[in-house]
The first five atom37 places (N, CA, C, CB, O) and aatype in JSON, in Angstrom:
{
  "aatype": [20, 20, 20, 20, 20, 20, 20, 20, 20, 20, 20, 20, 20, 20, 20, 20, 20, 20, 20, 20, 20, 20, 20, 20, 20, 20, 20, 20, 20, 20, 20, 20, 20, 20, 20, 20, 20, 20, 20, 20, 20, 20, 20, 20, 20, 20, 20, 20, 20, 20, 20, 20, 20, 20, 20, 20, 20, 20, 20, 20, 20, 20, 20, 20, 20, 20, 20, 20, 20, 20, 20, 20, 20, 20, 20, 20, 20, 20, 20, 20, 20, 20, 20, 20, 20, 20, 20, 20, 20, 20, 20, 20, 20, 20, 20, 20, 20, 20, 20, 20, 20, 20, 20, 20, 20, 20, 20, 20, 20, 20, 20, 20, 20, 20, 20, 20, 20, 20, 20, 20, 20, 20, 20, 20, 20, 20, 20, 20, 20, 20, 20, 20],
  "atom_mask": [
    [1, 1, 1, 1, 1],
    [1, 1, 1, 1, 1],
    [1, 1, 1, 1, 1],
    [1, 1, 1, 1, 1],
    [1, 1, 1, 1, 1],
    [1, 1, 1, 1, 1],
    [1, 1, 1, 1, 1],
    [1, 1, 1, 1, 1],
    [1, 1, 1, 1, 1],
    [1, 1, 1, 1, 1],
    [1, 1, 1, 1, 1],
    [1, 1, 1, 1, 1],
    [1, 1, 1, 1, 1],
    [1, 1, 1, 1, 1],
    [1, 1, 1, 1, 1],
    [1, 1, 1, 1, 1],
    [1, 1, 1, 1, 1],
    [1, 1, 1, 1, 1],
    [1, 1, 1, 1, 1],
    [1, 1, 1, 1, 1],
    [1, 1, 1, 1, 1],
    [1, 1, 1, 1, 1],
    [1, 1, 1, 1, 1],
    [1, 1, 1, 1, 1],
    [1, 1, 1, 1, 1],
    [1, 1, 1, 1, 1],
    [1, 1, 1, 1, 1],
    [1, 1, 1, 1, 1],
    [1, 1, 1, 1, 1],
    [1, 1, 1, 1, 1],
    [1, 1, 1, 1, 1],
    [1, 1, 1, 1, 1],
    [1, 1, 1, 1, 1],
    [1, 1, 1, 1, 1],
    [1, 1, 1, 1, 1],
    [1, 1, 1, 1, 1],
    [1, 1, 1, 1, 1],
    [1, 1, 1, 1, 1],
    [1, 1, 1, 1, 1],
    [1, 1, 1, 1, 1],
    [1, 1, 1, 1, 1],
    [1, 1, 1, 1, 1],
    [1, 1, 1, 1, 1],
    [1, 1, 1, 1, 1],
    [1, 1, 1, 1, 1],
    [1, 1, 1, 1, 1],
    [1, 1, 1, 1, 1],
    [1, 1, 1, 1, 1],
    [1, 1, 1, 1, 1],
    [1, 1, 1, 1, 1],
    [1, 1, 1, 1, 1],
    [1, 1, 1, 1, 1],
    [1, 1, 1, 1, 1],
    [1, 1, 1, 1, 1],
    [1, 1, 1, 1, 1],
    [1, 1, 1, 1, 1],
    [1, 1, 1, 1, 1],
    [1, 1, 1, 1, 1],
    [1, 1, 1, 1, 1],
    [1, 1, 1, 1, 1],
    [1, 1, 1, 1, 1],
    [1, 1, 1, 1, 1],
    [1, 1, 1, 1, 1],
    [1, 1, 1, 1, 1],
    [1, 1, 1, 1, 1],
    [1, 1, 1, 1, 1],
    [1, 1, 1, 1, 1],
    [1, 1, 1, 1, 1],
    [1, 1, 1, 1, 1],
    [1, 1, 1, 1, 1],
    [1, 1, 1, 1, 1],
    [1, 1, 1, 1, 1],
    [1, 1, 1, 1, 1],
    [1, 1, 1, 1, 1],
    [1, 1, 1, 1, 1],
    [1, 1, 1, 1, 1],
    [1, 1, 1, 1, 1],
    [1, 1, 1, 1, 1],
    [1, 1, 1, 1, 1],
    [1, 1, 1, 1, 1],
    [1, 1, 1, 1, 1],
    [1, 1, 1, 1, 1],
    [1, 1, 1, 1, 1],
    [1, 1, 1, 1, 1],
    [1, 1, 1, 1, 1],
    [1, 1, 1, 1, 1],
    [1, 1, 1, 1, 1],
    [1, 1, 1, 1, 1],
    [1, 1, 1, 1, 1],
    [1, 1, 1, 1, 1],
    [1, 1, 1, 1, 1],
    [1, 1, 1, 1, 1],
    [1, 1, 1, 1, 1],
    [1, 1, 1, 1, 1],
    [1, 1, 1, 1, 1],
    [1, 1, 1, 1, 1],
    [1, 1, 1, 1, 1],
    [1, 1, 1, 1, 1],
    [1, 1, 1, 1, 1],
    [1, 1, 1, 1, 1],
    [1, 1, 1, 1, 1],
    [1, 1, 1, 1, 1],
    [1, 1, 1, 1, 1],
    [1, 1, 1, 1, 1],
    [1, 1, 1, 1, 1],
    [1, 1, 1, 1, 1],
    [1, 1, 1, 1, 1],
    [1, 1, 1, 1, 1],
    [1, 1, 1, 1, 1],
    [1, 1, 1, 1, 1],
    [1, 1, 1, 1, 1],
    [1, 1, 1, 1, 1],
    [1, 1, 1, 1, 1],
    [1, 1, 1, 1, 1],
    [1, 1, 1, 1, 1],
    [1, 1, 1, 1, 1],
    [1, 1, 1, 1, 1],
    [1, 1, 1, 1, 1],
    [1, 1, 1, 1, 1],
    [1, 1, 1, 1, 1],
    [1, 1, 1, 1, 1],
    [1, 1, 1, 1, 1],
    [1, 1, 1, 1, 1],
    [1, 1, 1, 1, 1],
    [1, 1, 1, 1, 1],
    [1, 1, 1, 1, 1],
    [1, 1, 1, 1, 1],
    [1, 1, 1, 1, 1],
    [1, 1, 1, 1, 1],
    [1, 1, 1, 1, 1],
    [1, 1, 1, 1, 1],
    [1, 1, 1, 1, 1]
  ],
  "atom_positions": [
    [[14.5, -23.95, -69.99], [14.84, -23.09, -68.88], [15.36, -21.73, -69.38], [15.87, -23.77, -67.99], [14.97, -20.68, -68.88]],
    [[16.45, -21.79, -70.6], [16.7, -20.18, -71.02], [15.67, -19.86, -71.94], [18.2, -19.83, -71.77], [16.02, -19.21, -72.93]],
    [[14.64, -20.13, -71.85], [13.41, -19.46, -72.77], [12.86, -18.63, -71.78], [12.19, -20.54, -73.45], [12.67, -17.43, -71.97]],
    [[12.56, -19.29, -70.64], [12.14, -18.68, -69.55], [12.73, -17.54, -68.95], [12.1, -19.48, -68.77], [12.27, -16.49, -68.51]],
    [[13.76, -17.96, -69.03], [14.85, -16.47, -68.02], [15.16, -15.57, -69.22], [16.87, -17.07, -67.1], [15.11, -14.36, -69.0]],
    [[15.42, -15.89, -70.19], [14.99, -14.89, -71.69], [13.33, -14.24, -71.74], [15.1, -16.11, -73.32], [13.05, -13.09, -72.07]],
    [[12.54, -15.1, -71.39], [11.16, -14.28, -71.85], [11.04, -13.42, -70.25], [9.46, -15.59, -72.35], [10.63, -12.31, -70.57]],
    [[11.16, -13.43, -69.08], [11.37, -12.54, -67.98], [12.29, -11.73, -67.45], [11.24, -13.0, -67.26], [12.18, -11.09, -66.41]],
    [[13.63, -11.78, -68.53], [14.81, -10.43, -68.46], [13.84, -9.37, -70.19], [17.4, -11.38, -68.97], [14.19, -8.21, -70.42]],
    [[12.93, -9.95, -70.95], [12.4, -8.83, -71.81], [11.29, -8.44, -71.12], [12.05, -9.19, -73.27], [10.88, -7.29, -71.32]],
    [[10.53, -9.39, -70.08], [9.31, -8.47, -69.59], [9.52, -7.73, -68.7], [8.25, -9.04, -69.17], [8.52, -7.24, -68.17]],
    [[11.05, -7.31, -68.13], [11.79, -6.78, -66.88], [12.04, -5.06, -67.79], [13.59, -7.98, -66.34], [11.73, -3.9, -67.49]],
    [[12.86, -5.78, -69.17], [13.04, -4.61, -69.94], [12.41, -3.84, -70.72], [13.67, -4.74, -70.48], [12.85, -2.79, -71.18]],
    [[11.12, -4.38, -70.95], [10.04, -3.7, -71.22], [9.33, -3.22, -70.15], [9.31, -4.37, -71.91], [8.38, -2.55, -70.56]],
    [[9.4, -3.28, -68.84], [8.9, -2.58, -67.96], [9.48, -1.57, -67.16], [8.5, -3.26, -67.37], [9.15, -0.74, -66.32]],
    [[10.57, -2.01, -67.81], [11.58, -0.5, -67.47], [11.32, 0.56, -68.33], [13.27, -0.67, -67.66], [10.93, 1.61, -67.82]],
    [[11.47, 0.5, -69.62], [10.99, 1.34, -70.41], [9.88, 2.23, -70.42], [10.92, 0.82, -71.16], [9.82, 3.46, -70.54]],
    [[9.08, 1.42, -70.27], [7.43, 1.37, -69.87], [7.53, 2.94, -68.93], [6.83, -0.43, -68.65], [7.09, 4.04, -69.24]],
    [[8.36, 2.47, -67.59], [8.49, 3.36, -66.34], [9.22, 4.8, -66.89], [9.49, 2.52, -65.07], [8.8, 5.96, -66.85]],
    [[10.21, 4.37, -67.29], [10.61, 5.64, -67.94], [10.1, 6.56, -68.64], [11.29, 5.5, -68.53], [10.15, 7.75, -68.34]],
    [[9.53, 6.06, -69.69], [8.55, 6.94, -70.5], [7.72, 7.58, -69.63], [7.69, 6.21, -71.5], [7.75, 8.81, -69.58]],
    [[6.84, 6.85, -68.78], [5.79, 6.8, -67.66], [6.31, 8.8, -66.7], [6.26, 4.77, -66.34], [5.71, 9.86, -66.52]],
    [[7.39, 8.35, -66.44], [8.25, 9.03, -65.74], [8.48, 10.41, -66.46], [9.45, 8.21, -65.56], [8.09, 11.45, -65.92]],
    [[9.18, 10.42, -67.8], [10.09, 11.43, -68.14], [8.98, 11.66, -69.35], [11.87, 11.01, -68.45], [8.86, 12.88, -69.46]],
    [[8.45, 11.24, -69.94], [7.91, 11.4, -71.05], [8.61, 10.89, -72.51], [7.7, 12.67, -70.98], [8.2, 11.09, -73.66]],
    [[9.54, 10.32, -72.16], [10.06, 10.04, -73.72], [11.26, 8.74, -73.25], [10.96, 11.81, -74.67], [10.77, 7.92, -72.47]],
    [[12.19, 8.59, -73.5], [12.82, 7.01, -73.69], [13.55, 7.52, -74.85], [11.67, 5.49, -74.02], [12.81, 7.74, -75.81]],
    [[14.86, 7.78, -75.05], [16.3, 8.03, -75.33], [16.12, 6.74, -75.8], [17.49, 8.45, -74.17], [15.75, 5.77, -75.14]],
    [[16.47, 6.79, -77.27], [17.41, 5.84, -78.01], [18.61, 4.75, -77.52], [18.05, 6.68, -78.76], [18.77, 3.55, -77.74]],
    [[19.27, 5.65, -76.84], [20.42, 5.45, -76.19], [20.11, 4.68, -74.76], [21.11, 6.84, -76.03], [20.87, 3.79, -74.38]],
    [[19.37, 4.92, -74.26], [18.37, 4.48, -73.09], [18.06, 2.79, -73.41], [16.73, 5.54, -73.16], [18.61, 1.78, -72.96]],
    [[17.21, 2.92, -74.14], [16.47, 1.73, -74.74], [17.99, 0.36, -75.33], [15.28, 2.58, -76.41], [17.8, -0.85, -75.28]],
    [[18.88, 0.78, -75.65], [19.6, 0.14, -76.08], [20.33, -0.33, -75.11], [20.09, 0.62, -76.91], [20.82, -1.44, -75.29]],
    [[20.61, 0.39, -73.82], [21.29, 0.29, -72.93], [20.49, -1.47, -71.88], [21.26, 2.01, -72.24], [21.02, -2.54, -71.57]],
    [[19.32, -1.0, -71.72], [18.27, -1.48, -71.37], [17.95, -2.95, -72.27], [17.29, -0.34, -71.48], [17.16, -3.85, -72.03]],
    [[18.88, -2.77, -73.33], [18.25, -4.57, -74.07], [19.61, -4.64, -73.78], [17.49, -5.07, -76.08], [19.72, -5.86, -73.72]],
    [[20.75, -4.2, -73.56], [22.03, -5.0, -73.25], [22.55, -5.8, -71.77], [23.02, -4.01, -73.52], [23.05, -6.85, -71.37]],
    [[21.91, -4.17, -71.17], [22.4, -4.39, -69.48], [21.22, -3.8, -68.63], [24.01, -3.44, -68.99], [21.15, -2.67, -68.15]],
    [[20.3, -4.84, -68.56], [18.51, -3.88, -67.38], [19.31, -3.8, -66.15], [16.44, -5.19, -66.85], [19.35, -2.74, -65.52]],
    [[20.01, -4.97, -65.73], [20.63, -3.81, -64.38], [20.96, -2.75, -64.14], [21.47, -3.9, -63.91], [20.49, -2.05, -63.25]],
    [[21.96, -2.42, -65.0], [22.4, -1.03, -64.9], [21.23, -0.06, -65.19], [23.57, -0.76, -65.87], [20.85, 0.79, -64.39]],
    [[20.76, -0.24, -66.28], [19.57, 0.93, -66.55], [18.41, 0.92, -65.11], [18.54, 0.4, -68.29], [17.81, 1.87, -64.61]],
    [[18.41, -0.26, -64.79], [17.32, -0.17, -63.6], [18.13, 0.7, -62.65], [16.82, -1.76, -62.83], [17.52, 1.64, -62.14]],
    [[19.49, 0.53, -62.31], [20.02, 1.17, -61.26], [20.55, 3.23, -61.87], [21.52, -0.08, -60.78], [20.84, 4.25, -61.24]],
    [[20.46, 2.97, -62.89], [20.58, 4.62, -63.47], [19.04, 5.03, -63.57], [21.44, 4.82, -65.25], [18.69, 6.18, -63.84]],
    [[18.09, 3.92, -63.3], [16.31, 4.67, -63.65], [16.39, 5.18, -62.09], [14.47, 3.23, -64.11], [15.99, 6.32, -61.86]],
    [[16.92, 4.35, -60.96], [16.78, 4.49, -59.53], [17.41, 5.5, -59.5], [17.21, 3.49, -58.61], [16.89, 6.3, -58.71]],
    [[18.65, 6.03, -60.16], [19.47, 7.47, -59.69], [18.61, 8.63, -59.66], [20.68, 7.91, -60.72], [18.52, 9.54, -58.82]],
    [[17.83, 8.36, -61.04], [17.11, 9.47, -61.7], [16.09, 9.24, -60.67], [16.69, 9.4, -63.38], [16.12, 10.19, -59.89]],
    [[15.07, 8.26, -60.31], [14.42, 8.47, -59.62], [14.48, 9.07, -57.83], [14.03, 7.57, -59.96], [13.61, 9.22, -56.97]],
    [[15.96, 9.28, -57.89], [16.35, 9.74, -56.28], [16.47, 10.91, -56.55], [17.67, 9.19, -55.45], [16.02, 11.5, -55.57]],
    [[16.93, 11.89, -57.55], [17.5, 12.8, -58.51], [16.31, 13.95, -58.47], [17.81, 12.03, -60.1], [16.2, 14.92, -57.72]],
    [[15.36, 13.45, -59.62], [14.45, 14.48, -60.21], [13.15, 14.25, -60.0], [14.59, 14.63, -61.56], [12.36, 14.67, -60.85]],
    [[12.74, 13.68, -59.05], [11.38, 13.41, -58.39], [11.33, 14.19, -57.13], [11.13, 11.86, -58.07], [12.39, 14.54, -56.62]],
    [[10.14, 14.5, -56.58], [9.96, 15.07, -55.57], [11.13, 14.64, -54.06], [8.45, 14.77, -55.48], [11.14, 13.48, -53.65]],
    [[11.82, 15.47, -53.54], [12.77, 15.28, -52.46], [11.9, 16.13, -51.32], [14.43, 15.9, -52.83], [10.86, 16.77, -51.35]],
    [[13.23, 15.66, -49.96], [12.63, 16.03, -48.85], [11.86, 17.74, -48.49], [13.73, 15.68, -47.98], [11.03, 18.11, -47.66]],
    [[12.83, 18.63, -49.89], [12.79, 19.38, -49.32], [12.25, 20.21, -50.54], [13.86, 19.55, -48.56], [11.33, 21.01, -50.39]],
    [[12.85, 20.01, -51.74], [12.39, 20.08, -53.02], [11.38, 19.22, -53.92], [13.37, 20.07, -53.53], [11.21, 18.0, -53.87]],
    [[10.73, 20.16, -54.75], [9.57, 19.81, -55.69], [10.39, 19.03, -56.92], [8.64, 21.32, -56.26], [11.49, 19.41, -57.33]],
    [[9.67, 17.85, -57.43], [9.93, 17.93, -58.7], [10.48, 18.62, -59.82], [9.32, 17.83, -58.9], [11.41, 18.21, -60.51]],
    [[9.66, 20.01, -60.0], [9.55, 20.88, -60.64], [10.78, 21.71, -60.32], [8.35, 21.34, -60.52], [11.54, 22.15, -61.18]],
    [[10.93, 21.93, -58.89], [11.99, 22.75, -58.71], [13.42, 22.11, -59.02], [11.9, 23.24, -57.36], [14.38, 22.8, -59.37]],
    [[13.48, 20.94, -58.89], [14.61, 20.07, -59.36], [14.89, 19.69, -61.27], [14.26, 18.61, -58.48], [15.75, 19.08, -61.9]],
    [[13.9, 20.27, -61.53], [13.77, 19.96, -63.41], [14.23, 21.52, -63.49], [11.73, 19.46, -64.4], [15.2, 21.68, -64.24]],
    [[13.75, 22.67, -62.88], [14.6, 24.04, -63.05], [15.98, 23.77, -63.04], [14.36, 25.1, -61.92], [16.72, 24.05, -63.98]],
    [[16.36, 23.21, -61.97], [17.88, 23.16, -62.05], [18.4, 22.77, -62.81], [18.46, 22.7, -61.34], [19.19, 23.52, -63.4]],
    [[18.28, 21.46, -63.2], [18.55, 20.61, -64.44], [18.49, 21.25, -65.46], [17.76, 19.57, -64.66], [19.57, 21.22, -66.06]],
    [[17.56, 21.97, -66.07], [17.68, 22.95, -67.11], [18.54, 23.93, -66.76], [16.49, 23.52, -67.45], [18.78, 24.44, -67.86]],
    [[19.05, 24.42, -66.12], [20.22, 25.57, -65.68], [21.05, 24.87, -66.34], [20.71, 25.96, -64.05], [21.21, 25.07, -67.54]],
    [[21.86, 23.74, -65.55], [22.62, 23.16, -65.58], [23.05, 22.19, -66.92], [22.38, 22.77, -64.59], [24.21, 21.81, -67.09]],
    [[21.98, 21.88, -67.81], [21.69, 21.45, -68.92], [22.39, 22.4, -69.73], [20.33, 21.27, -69.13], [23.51, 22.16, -70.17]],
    [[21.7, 23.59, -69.97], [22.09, 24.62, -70.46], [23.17, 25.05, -70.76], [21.78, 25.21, -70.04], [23.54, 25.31, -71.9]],
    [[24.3, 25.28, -68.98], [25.24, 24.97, -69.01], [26.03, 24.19, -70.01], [25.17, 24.67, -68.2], [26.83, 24.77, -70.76]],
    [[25.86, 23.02, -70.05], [26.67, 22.4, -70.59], [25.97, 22.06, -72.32], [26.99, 21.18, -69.55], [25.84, 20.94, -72.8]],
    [[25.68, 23.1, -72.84], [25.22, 22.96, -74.18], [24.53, 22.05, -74.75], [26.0, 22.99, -74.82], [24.44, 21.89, -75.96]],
    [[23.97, 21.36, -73.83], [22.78, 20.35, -74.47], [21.49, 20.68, -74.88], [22.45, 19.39, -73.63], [20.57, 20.67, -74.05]],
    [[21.34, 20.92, -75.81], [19.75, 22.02, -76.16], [18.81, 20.97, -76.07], [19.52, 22.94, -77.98], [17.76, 21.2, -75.48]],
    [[19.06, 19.67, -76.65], [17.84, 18.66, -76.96], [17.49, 18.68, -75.47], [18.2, 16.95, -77.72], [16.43, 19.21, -75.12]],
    [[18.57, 17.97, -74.32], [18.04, 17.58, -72.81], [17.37, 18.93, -72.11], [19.45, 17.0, -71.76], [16.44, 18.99, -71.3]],
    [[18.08, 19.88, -72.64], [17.08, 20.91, -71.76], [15.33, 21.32, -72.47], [18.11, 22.59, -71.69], [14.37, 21.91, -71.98]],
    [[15.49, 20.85, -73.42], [14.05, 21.21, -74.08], [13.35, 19.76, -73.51], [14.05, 21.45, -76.13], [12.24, 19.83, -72.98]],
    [[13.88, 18.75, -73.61], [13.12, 17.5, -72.79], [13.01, 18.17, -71.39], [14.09, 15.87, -72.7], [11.86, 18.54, -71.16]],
    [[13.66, 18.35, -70.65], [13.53, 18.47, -69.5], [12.38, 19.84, -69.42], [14.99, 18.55, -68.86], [11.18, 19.74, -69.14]],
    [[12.87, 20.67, -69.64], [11.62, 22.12, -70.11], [10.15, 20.94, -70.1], [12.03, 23.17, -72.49], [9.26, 20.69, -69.29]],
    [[10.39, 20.59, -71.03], [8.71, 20.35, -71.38], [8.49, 19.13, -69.96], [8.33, 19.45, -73.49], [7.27, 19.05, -69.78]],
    [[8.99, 18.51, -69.3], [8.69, 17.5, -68.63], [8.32, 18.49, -66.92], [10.13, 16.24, -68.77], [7.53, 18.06, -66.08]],
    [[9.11, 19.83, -66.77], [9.38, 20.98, -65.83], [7.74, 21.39, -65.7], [10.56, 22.33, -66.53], [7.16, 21.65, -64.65]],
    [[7.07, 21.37, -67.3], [5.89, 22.35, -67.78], [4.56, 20.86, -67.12], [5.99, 22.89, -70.2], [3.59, 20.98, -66.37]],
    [[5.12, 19.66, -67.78], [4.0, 18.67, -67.05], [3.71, 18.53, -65.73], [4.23, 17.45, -67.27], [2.82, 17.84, -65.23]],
    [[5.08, 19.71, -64.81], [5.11, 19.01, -63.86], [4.56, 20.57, -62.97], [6.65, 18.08, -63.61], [4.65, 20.84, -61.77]],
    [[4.08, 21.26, -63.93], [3.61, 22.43, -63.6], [4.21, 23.68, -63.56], [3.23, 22.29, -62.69], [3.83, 24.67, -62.94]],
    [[4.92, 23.58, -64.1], [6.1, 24.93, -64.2], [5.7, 25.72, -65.09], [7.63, 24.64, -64.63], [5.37, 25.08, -66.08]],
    [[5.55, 26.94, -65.24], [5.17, 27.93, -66.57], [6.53, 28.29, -67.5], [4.49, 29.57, -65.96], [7.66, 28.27, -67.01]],
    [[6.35, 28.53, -68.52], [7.43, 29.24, -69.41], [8.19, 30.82, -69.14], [6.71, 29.36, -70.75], [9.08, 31.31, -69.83]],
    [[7.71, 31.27, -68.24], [7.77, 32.16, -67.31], [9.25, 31.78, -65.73], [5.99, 32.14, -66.87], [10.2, 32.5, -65.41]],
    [[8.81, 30.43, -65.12], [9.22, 30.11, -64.43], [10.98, 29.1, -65.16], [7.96, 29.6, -63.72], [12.14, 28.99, -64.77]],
    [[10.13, 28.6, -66.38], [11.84, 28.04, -67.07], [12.47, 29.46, -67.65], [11.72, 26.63, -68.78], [13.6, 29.59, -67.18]],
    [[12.09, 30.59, -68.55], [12.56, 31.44, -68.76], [13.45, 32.18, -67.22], [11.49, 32.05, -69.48], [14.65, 32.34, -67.43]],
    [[13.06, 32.56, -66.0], [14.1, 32.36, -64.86], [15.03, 31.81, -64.36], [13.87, 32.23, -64.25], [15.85, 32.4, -63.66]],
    [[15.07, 30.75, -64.6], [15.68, 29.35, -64.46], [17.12, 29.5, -65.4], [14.5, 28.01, -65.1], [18.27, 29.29, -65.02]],
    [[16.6, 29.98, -66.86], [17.54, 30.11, -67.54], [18.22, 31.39, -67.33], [17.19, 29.87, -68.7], [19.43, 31.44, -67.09]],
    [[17.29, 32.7, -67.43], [18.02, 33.24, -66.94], [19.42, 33.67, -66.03], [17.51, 33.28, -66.89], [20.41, 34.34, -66.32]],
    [[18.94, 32.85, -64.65], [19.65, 32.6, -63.8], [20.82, 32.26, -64.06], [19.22, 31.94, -63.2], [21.71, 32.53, -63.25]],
    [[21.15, 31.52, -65.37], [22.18, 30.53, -65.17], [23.13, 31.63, -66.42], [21.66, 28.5, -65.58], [24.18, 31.2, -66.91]],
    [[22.73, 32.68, -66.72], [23.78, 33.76, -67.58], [24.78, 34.32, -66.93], [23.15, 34.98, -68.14], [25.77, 34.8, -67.48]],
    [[24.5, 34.28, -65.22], [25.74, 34.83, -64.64], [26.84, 33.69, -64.52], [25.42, 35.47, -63.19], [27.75, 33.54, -65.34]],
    [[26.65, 32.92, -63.39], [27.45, 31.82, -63.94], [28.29, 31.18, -64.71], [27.17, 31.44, -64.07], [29.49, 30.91, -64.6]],
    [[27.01, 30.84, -66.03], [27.33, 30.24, -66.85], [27.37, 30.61, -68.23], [26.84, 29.46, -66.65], [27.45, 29.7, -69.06]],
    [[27.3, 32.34, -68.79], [27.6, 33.13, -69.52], [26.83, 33.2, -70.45], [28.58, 33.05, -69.79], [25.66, 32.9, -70.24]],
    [[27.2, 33.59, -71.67], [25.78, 34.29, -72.42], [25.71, 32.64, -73.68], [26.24, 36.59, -73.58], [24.68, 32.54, -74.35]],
    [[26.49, 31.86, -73.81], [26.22, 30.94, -74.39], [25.33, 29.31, -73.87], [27.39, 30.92, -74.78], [25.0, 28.27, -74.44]],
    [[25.26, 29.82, -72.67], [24.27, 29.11, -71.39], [22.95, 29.37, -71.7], [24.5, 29.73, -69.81], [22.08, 28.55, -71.98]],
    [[22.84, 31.03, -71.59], [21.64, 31.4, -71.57], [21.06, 31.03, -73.02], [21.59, 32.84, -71.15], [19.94, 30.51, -73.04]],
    [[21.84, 31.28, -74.45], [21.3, 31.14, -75.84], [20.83, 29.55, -75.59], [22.56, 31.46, -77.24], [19.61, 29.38, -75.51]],
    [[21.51, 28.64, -75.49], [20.9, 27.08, -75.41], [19.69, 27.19, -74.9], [21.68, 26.01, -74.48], [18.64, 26.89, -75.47]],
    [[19.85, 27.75, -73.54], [18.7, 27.44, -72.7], [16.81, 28.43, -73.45], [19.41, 28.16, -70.81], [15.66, 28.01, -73.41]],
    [[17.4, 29.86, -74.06], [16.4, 30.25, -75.38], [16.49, 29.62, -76.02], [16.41, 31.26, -76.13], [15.58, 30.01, -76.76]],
    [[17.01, 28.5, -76.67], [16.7, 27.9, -77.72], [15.6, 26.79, -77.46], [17.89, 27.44, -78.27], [14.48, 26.77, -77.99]],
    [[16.23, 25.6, -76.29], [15.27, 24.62, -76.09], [13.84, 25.59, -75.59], [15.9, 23.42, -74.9], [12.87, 24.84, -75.71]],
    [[13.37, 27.0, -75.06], [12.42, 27.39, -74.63], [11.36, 27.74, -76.2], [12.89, 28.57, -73.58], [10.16, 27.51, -76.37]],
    [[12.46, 28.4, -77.26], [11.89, 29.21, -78.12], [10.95, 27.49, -78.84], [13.27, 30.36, -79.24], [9.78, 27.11, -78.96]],
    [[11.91, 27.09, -79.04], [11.21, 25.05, -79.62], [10.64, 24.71, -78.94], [12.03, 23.61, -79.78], [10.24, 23.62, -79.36]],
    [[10.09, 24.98, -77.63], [8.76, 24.52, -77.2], [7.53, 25.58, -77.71], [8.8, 24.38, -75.54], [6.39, 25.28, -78.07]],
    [[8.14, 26.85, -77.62], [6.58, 27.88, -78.26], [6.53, 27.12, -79.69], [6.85, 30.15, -78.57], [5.48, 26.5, -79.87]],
    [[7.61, 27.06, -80.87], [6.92, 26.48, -81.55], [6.5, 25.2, -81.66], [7.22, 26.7, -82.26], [5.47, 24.82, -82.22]],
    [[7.11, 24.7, -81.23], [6.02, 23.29, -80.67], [4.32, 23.46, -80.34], [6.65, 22.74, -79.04], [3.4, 22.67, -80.55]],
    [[4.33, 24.71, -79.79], [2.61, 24.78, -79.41], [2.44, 25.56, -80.65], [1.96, 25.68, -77.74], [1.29, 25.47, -81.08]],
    [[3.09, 26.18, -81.24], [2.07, 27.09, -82.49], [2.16, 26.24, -83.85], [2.78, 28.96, -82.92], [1.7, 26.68, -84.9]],
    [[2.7, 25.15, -83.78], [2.73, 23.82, -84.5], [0.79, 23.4, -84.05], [4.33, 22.47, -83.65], [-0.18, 23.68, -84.75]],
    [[0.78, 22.71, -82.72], [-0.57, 22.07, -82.45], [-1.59, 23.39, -82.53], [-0.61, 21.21, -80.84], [-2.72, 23.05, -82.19]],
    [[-1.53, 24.37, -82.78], [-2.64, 25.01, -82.56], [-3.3, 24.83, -84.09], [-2.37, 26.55, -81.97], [-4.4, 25.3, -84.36]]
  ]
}
């Protein structure tokens, strides 16, 4: 019987994962670990995100991954805003439209907002002059 409820809490947590990636494009370390300890919780933090940064009543996807990168920025996280950037760009956003985004967030959130937020942008150009 616990072989069973063991082999269908890993095909639960592998399908969470699965979704996430599916979703965001990538699966956090930190994520994945969370997810072999406690899938409830991660299922119920995949559901936040999925109420969060998916298309809303009134807002786009895309326009909700701008913010997030503002706000990312904000708070000096270069890696999440370059994830989020590039997930903004799958979701149709131009480098044009995240370069605004960041912009935006220099009044606010001052000129060390805006450098993060050039940084995760400048690591996606080279990211493409890497594949070319």
């Amino acid at each position: 019987m616990s072989t069973r409820r063991d082999e269908k809490k890993e095909k639960r947590i592998q399908e969470l994962k699965e979704a996430m990636k599916k979703e965001r494009g990538y699966v956090l370390p930190q994520w994945e670990y969370v997810a072999e300890k406690d899938v409830d919780f991660m299922e119920a933090y995949n559901n936040l995100y999925q109420c969060t940064l998916t298309d809303g009543k009134a807002l786009s996807a895309k326009t909700r991954e701008l913010i997030a990168i503002a706000l990312l920025s904000y708070r000096g996280l270069k890696d999440a805003v370059y994830e989020h950037a590039k997930r903004a760009m799958r979701l149709g956003a131009t480098k044009q439209e995240i370069l605004e985004a960041i912009e935006t967030s220099i009044i606010p959130g001052g000129a060390p907002t805006f450098s993060t937020g050039l940084q995760a942008l400048m690591r996606i150009e080279e990211d493409e002059k890497k594949t070319k």
